[in-house]
VOPAGU-2260 file (C-alpha; in pm, 1 decimal, decimal comma):
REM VOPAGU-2260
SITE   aa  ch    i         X         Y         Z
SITE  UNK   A    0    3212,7     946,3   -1837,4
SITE  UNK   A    1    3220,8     748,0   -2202,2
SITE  UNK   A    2    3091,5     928,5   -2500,7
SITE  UNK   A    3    3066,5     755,8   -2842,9
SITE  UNK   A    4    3145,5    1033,0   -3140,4
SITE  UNK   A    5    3288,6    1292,7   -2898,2
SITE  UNK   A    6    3627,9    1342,4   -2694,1
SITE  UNK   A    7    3619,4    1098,1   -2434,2
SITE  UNK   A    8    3790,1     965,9   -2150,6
SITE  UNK   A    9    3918,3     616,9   -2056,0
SITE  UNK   A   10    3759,6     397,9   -1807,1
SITE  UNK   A   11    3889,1     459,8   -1432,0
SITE  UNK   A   12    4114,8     109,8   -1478,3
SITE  UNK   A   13    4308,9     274,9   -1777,6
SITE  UNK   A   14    4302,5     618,5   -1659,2
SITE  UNK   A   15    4574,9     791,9   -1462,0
SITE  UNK   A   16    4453,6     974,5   -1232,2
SITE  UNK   A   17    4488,4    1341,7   -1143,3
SITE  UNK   A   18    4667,7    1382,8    -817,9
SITE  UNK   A   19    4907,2    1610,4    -835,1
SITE  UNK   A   20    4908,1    1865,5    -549,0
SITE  UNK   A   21    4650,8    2110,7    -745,4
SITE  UNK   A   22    4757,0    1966,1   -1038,1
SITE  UNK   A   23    4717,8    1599,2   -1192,4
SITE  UNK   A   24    4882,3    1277,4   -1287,1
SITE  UNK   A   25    4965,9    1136,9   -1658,1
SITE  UNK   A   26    4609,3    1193,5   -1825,9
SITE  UNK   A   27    4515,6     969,7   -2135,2
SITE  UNK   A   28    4250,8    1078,4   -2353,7
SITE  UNK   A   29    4085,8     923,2   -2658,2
SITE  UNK   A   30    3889,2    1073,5   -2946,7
SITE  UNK   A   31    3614,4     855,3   -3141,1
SITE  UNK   A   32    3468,6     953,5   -3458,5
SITE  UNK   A   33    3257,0     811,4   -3718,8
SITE  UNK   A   34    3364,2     796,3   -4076,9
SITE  UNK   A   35    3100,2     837,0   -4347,6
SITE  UNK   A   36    3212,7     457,3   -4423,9
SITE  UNK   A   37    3041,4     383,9   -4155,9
SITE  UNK   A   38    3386,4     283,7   -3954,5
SITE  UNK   A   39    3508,0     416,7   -3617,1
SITE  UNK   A   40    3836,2     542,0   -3623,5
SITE  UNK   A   41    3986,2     604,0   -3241,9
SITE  UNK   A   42    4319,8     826,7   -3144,9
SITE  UNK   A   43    4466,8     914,4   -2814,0
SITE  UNK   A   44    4687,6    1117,1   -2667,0
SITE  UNK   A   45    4847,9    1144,3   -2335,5
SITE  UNK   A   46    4980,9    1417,2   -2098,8
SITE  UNK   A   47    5207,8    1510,8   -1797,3
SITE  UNK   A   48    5095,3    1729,7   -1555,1
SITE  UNK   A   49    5315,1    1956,9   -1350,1
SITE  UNK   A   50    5273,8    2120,5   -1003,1
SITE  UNK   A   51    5525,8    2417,7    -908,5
SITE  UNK   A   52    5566,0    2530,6    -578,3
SITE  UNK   A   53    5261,5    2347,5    -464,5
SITE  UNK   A   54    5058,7    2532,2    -740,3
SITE  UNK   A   55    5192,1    2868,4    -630,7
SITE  UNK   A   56    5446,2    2966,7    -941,2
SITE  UNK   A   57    5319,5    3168,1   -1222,6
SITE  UNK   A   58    5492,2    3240,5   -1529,4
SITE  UNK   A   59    5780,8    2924,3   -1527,6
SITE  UNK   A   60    5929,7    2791,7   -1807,7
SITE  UNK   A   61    5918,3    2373,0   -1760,2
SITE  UNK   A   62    6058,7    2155,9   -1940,2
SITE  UNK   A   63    6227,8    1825,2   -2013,1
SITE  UNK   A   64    6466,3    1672,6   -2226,1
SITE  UNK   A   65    6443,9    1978,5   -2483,1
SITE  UNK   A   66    6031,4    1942,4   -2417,1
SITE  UNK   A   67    5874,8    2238,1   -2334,0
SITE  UNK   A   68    5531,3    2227,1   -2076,4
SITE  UNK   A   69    5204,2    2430,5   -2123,2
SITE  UNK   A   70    5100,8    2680,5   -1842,3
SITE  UNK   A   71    4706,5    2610,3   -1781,0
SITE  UNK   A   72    4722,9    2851,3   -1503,8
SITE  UNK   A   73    4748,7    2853,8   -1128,2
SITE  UNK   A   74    5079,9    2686,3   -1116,6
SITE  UNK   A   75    4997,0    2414,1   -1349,7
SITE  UNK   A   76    5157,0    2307,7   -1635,6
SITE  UNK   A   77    5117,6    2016,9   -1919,0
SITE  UNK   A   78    5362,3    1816,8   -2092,6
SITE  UNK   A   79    5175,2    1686,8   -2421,6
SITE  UNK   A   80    5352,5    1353,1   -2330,2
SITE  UNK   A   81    5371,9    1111,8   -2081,6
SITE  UNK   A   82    5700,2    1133,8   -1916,1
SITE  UNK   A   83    5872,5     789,2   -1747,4
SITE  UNK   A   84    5907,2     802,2   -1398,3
SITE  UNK   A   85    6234,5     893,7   -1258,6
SITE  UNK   A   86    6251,7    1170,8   -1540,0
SITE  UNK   A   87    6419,6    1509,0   -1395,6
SITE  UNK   A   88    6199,7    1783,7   -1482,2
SITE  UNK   A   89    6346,8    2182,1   -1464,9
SITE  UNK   A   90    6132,5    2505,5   -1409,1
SITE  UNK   A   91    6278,8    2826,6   -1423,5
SITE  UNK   A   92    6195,2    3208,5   -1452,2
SITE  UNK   A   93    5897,8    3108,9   -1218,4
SITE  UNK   A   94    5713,3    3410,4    -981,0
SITE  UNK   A   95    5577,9    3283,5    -624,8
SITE  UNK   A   96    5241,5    3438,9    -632,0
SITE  UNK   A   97    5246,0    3432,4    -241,8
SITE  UNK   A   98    5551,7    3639,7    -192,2
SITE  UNK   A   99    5649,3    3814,9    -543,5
SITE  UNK   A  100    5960,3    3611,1    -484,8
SITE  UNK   A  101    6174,2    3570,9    -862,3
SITE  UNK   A  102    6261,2    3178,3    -754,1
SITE  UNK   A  103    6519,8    2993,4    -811,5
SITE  UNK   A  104    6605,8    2739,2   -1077,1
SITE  UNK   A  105    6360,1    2466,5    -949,0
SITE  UNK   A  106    6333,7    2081,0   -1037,3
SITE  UNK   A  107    6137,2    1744,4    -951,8
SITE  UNK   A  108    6090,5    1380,3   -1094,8
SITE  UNK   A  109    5809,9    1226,7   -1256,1
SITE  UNK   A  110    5644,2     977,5    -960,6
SITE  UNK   A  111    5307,9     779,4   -1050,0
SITE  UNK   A  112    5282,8     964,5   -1375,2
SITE  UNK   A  113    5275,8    1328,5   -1234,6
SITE  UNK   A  114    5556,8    1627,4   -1105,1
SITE  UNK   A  115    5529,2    1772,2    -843,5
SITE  UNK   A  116    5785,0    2075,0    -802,2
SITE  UNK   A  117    5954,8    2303,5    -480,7
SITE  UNK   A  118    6280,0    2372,2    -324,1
SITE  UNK   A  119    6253,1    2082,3    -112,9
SITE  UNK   A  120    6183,9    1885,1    -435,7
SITE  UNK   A  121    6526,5    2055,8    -594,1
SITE  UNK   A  122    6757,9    1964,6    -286,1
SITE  UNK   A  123    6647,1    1602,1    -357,0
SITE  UNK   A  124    6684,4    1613,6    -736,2
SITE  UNK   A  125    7016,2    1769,6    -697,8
SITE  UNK   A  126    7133,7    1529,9    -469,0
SITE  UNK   A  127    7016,3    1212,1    -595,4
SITE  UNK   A  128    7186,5    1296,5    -963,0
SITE  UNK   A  129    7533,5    1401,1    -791,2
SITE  UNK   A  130    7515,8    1122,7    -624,2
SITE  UNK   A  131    7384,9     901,8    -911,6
SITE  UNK   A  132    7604,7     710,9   -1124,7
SITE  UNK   A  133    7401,5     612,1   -1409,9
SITE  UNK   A  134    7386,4    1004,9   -1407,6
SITE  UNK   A  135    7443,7    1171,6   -1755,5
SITE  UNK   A  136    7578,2    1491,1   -1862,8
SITE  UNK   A  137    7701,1    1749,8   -1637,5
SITE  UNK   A  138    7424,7    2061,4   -1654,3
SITE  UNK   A  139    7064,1    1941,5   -1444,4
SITE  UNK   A  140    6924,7    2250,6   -1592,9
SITE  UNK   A  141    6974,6    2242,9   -1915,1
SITE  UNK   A  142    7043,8    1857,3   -2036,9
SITE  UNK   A  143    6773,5    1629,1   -1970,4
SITE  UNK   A  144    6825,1    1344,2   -1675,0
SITE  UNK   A  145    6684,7    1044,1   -1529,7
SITE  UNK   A  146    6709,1     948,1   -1185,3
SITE  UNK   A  147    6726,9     571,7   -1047,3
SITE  UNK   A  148    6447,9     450,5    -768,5
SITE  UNK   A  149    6742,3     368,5    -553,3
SITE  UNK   A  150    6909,2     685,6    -559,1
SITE  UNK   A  151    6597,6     925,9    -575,3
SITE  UNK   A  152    6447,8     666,0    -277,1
SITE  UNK   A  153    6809,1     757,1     -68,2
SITE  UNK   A  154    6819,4    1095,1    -143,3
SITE  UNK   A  155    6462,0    1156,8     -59,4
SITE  UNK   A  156    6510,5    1017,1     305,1
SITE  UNK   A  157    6749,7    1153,7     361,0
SITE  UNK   A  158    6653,6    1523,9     272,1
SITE  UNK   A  159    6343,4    1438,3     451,2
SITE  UNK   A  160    6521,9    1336,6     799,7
SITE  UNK   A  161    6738,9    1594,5     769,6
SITE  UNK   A  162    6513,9    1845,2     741,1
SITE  UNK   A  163    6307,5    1686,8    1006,2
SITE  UNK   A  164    6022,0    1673,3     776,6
SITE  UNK   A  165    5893,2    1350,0     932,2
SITE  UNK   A  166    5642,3    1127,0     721,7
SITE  UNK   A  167    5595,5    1421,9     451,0
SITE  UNK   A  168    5661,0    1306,7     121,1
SITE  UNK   A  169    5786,5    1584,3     -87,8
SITE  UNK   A  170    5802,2    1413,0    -455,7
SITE  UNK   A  171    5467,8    1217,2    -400,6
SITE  UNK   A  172    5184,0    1418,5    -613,5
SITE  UNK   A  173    4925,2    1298,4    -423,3
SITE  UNK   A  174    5013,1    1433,8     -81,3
SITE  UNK   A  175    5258,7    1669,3    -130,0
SITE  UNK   A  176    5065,4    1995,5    -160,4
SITE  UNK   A  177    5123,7    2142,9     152,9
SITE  UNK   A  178    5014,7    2508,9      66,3
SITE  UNK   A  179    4641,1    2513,1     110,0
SITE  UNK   A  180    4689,6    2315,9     450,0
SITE  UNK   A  181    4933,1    2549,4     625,4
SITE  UNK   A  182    4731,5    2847,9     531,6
SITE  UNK   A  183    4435,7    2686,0     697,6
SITE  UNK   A  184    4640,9    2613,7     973,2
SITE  UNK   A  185    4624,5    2939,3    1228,6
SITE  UNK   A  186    4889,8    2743,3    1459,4
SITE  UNK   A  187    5157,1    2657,4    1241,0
SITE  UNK   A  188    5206,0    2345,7    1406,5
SITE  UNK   A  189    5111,5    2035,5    1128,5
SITE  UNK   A  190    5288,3    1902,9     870,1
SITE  UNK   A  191    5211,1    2098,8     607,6
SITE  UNK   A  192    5305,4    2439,2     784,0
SITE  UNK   A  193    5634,6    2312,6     904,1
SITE  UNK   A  194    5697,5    2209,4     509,0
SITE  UNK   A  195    5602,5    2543,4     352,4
SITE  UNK   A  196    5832,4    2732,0     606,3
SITE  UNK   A  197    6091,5    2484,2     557,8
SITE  UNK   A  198    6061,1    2563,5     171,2
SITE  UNK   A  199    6006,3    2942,2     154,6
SITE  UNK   A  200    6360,1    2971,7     361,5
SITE  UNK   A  201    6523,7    2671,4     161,7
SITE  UNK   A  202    6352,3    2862,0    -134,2
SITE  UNK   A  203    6534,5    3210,7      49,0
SITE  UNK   A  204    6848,2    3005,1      48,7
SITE  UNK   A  205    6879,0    2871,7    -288,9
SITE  UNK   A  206    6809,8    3207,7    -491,5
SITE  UNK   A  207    7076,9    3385,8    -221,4
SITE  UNK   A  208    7330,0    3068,9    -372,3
SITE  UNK   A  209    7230,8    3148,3    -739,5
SITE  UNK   A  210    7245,4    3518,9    -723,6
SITE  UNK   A  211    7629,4    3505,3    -513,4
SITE  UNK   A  212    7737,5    3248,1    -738,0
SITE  UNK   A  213    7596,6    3369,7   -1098,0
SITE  UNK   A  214    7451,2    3226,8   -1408,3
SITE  UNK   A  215    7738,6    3040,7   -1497,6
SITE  UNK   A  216    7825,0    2857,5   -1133,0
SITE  UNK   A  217    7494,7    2850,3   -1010,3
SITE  UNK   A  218    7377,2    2486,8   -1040,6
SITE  UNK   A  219    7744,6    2410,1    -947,0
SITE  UNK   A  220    7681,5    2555,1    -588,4
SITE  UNK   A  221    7309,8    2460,2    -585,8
SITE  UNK   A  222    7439,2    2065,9    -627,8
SITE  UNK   A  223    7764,3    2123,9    -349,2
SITE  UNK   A  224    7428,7    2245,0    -110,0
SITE  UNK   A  225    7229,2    1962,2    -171,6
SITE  UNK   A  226    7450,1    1748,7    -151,4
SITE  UNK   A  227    7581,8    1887,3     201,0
SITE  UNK   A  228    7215,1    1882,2     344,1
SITE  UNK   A  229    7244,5    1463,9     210,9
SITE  UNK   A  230    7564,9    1416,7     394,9
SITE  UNK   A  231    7465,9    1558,2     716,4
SITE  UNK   A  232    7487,4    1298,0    1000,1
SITE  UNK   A  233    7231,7    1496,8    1187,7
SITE  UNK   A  234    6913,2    1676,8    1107,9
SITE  UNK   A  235    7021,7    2041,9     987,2
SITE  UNK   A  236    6884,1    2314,5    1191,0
SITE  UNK   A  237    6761,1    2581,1     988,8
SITE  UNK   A  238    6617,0    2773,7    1311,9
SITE  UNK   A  239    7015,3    2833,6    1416,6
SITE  UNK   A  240    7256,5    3035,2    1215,2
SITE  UNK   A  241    7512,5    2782,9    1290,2
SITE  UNK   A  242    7313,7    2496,8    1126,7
SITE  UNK   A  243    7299,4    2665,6     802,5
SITE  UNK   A  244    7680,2    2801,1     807,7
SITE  UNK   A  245    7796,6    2435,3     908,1
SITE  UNK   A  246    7587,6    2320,2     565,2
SITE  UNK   A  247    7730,2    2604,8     346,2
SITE  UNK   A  248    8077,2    2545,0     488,5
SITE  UNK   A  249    8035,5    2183,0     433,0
SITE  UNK   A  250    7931,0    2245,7      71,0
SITE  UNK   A  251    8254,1    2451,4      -2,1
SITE  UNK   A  252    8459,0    2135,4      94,5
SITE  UNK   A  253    8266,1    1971,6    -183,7
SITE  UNK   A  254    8288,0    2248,4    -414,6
SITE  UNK   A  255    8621,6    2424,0    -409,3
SITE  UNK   A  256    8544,1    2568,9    -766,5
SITE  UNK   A  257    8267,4    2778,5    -608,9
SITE  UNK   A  258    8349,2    2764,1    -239,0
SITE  UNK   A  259    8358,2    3143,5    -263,3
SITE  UNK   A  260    8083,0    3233,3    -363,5
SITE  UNK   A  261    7874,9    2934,0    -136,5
SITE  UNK   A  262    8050,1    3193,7     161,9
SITE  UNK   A  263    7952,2    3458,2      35,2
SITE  UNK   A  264    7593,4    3389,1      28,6
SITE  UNK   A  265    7647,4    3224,5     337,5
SITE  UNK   A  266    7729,6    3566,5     503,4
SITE  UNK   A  267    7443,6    3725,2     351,4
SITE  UNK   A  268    7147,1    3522,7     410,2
SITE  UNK   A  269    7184,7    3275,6     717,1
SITE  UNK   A  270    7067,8    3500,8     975,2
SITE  UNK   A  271    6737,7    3610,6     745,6
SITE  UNK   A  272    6651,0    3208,4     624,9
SITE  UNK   A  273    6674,8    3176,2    1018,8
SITE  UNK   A  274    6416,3    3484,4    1064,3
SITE  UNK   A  275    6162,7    3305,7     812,4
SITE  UNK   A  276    6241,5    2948,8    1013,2
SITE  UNK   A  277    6132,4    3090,8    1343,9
SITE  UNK   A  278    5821,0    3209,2    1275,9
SITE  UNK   A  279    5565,5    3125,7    1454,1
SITE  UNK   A  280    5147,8    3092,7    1427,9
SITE  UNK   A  281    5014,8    3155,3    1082,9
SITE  UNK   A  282    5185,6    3051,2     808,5
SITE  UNK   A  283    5132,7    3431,2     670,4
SITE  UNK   A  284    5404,8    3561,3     913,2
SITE  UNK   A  285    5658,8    3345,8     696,0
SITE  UNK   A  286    5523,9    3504,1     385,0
SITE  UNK   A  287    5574,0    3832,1     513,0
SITE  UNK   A  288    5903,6    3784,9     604,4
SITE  UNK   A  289    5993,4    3613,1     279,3
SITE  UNK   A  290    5857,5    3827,6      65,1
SITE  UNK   A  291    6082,8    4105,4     241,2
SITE  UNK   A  292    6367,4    3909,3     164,0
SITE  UNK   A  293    6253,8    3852,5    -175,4
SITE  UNK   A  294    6223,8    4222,8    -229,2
SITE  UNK   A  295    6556,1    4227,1    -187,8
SITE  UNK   A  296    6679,3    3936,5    -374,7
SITE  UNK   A  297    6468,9    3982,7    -681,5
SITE  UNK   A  298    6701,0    4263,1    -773,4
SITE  UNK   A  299    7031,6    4166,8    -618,7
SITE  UNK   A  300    7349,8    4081,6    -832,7
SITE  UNK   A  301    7650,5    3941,4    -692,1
SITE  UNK   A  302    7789,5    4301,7    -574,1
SITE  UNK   A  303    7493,5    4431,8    -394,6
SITE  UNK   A  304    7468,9    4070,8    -205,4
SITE  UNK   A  305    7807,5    4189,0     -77,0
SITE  UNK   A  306    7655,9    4492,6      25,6
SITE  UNK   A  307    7671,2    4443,8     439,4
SITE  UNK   A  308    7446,5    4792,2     477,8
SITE  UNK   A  309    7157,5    4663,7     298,5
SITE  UNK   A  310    7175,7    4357,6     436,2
SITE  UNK   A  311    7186,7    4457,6     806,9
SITE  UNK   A  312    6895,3    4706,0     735,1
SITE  UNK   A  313    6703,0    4367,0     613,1
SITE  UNK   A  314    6752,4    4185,4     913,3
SITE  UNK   A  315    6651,0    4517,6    1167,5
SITE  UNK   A  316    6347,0    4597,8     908,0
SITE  UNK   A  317    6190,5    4233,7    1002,9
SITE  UNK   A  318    6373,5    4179,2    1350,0
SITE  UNK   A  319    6171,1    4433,2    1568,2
SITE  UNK   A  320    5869,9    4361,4    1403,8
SITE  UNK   A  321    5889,3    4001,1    1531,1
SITE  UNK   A  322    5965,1    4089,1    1889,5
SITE  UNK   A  323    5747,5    4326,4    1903,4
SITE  UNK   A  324    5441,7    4107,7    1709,0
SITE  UNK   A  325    5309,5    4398,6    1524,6
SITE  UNK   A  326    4991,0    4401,1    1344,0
SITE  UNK   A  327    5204,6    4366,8    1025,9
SITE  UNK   A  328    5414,3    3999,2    1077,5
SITE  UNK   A  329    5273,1    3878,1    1370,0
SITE  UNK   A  330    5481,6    3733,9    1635,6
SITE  UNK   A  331    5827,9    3590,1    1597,7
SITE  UNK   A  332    6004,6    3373,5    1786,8
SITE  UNK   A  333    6412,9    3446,0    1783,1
């Protein structure tokens, strides 16, 4: 649509388009108005826009490089710039609306002008600037980074294949909302319901890491993670306990500084990332089960993660419900 005197929009060969899982793309706008001279005087301004958790976070604070993003609701947010591609891009303090779950520290990278954000999006991030030696600075979360096309292009495949996530694309905006799709899915067999379990326990995993390991080593044993997931040789079974202690042990060897506190959470949370894993049929049995965890987690500090009691009572609160397929998770299968 073009409209002389008002706020318009550029023509669909100069516009970016709005992709973004939810979300959007970079958007351009333009403003025309007339002067009493008689003379048109045009301005423009351009925009970000941000998808977290597949549209699903409330209440995140995103930013970039010391730039702060607008919430416009529904898990969208706006940068009042356009950002480069390859630009690392953090959210924190964000709420999953699906499970009440307080999330992790979360990132992404700009791709085709738009962000798309998850915990499958953070592994990568992670990864790709550890392993990245035009890299700068030392904190992801609080200094701002850039990411090359080859190592964000490595780090993406192999997070995908490692994950067996097949052909999904987890950093692409236009494809990688995979929320609406599993929830319409009753079988929990396509693509997109495989993803959202796959990030609801790596999700699970990640805020277990940050909450063991505390403010200060947090992205520290985040990064030693991610990076273990990378270096895997094989695709890392999240539906066995022993595929996610072989990761966490493997990220100790990288991180010595926090090894600790990487076996720590390790001990608490394999056995319940492996409970949200298995689930089976509708993607709302994973929900349920994460948002039991989350219930947990939300308010955990890096005594009570210790706390073996609690933790057992977790798994036994969600375990017979599985086997038994109540009315209240659904089946399970262990």
């Amino acid at each position: 649509m073009y409209r002389v005197k008002k706020q318009t929009w550029l023509t669909a060969g100069l516009l970016l388009t709005l992709t973004a899982c939810g979300g959007g793309g970079g958007d351009t706008a333009v403003t025309t108005t007339a002067t009493t001279s008689g003379d048109t005087v045009v301005t423009t301004s351009a925009s970000t826009s941000v998808d977290v958790f597949d549209g699903a976070a409330i209440g995140c604070s995103v930013s970039s490089d010391g730039t702060t993003a607008t919430e416009v609701g529904d898990g969208a947010y706006t940068f009042a710039t356009v950002l480069d591609a390859g630009t690392v891009v953090a959210a924190t303090g964000c709420t999953d609306t699906d499970t009440q779950s307080l999330l992790p520290a979360l990132s992404g990278v700009v791709q085709s002008g738009a962000v798309v954000i998850s915990p499958i999006t953070t592994l990568i991030v992670e990864a790709a600037i550890a392993n990245d030696v035009a890299a700068k600075g030392v904190g992801l979360r609080t200094d701002a980074r850039s990411i090359s096309t080859t190592a964000l292009q490595a780090a993406i495949a192999r997070i995908a294949a490692n994950l067996g996530l097949g052909d999904y694309k987890p950093t692409d905006p236009a494809t990688a909302n995979y929320v609406a799709a599993a929830k319409a899915d009753t079988t929990g067999t396509s693509t997109a319901a495989v993803a959202m379990r796959i990030s609801l326990a790596i999700s699970t995993l990640l805020k277990s890491i940050e909450v063991s390991a505390g403010p200060a080593n947090a992205s520290a044993a985040v990064a030693a993670v991610s990076q273990a997931v990378v270096n895997s040789l094989s695709v890392v079974d999240l539906t066995q306990t022993t595929g996610i202690a072989a990761v966490m042990t493997a990220a100790q060897t990288i991180a010595p500084a926090v090894a600790s506190a990487i076996q720590t959470a390790s001990d608490a949370i394999v056995t319940l990332v492996t409970l949200i894993i298995n689930t089976t049929g509708d993607i709302k049995v994973a929900i349920e089960v994460t948002t039991i965890i989350a219930d947990f987690l939300n308010t955990a500090d890096e005594t009570a993660i210790t706390d073996t009691t609690t933790l057992t009572e977790l798994v036994t609160t969600i375990t017979p419900s599985c086997v038994l397929g109540t009315s209240t998770l659904g089946g399970c299968k262990l």
